[in-house]
C-alpha positions as CSV (number, residue, x, y, z in Angstrom):
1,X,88.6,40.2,69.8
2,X,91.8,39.2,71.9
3,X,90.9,38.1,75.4
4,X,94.2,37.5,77.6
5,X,93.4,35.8,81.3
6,X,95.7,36.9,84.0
7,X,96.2,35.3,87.3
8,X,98.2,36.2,90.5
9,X,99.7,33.7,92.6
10,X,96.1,33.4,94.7
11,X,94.8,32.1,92.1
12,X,94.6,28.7,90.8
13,X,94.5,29.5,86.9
14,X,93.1,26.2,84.9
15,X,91.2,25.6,81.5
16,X,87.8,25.7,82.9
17,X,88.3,29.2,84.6
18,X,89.9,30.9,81.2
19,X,86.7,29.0,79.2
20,X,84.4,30.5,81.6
21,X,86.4,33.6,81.5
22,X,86.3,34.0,78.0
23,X,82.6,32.8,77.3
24,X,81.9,36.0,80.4
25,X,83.5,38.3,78.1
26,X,82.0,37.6,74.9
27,X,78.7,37.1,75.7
28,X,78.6,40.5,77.2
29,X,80.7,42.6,75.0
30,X,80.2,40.1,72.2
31,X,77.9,42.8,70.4
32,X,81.1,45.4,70.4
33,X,83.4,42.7,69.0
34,X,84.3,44.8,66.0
35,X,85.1,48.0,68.3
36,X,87.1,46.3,70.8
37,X,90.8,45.1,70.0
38,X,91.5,43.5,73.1
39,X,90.4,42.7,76.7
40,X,92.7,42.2,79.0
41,X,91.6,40.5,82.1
42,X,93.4,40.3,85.9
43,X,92.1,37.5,88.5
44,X,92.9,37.9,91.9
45,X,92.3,37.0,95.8
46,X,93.3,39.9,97.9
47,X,91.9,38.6,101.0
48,X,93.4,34.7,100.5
49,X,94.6,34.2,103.6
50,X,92.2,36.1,105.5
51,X,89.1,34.3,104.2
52,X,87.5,37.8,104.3
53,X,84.1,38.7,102.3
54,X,85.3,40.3,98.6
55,X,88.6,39.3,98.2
56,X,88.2,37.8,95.0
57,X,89.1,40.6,92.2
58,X,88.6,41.0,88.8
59,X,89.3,43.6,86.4
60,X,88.9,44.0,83.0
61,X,90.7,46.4,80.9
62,X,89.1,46.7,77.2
63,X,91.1,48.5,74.5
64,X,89.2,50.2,71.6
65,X,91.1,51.8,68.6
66,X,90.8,55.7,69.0
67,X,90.0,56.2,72.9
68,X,92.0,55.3,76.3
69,X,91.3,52.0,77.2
70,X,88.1,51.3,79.7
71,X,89.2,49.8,83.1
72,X,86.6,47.9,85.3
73,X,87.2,46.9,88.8
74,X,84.2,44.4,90.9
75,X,85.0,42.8,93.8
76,X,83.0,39.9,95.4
77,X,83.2,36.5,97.9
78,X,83.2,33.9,95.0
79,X,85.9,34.6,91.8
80,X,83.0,33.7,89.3
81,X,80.4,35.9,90.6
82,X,83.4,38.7,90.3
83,X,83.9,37.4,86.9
84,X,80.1,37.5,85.6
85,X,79.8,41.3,87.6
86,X,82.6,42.2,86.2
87,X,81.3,41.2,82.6
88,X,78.0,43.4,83.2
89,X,80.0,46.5,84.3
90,X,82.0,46.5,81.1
91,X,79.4,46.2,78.7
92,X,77.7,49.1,80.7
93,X,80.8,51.3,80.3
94,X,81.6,50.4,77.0
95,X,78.1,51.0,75.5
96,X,78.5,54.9,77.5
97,X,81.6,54.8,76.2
98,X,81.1,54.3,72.5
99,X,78.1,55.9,72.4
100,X,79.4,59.4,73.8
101,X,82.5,58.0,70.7
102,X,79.5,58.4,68.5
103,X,77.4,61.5,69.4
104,X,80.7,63.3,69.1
105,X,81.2,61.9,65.2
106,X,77.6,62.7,64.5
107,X,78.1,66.1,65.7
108,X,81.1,66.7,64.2
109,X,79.6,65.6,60.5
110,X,76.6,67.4,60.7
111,X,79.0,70.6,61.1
112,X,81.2,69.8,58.6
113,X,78.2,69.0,56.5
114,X,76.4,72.6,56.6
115,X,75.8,75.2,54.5
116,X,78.0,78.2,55.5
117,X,76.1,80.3,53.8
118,X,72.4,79.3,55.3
119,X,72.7,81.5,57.9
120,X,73.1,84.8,55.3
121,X,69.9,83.6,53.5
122,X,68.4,84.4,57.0
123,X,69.9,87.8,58.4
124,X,69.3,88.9,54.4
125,X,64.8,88.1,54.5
């Protein structure tokens, strides 16, 4: 899995922010690692000058082979608590996500996999 860090000019981008940044996003998407291609991942400070509460941004945009990518916005006052909300949110959507991915497969093979002809052996007794 491909994790690209992106930072406006609010932020101050360093190695210790893309390590945490990276270790946020594996540990909790780590477990859909072979589904997900990419996550793309945008650090921001609306509120910079303003010194307002929730200006720090973060969202996360995973991309999965087969489905539109999954976009996660979470706002909060400190950048790594965004980060860490942020990390929680996407594992939430992406397990929703998949799984709906996978109920529709399942579905889909068990009527492909059907006898045609089960429902004559019915109507016929």
């Amino acid at each position: 899995m491909q994790i690209n860090v992106n930072t406006d000019n609010t932020i101050n981008k360093h190695q210790g922010l893309d390590e945490h940044v990276q270790e946020v996003v594996r540990s909790s998407i780590g477990r859909f690692g072979d589904q997900v291609n990419r996550v793309d991942v945008h650090l921001s400070n609306e509120n910079k000058e303003k010194k307002a509460d929730g200006g720090n941004s973060c969202m996360l945009e995973a991309r999965l082979a087969g489905i539109a990518p999954i976009v996660i916005h979470e706002h909060a006052t400190d950048l790594h608590q965004a980060i860490n909300n942020a990390g929680g949110k996407l594992a939430r959507a992406l397990d929703s996500a998949i799984g709906r991915l996978q109920d529709k497969q399942r579905a889909a093979s068990i009527t492909h996999t059907e006898d045609p002809t089960a429902d004559k052996h019915l109507t016929d007794m």
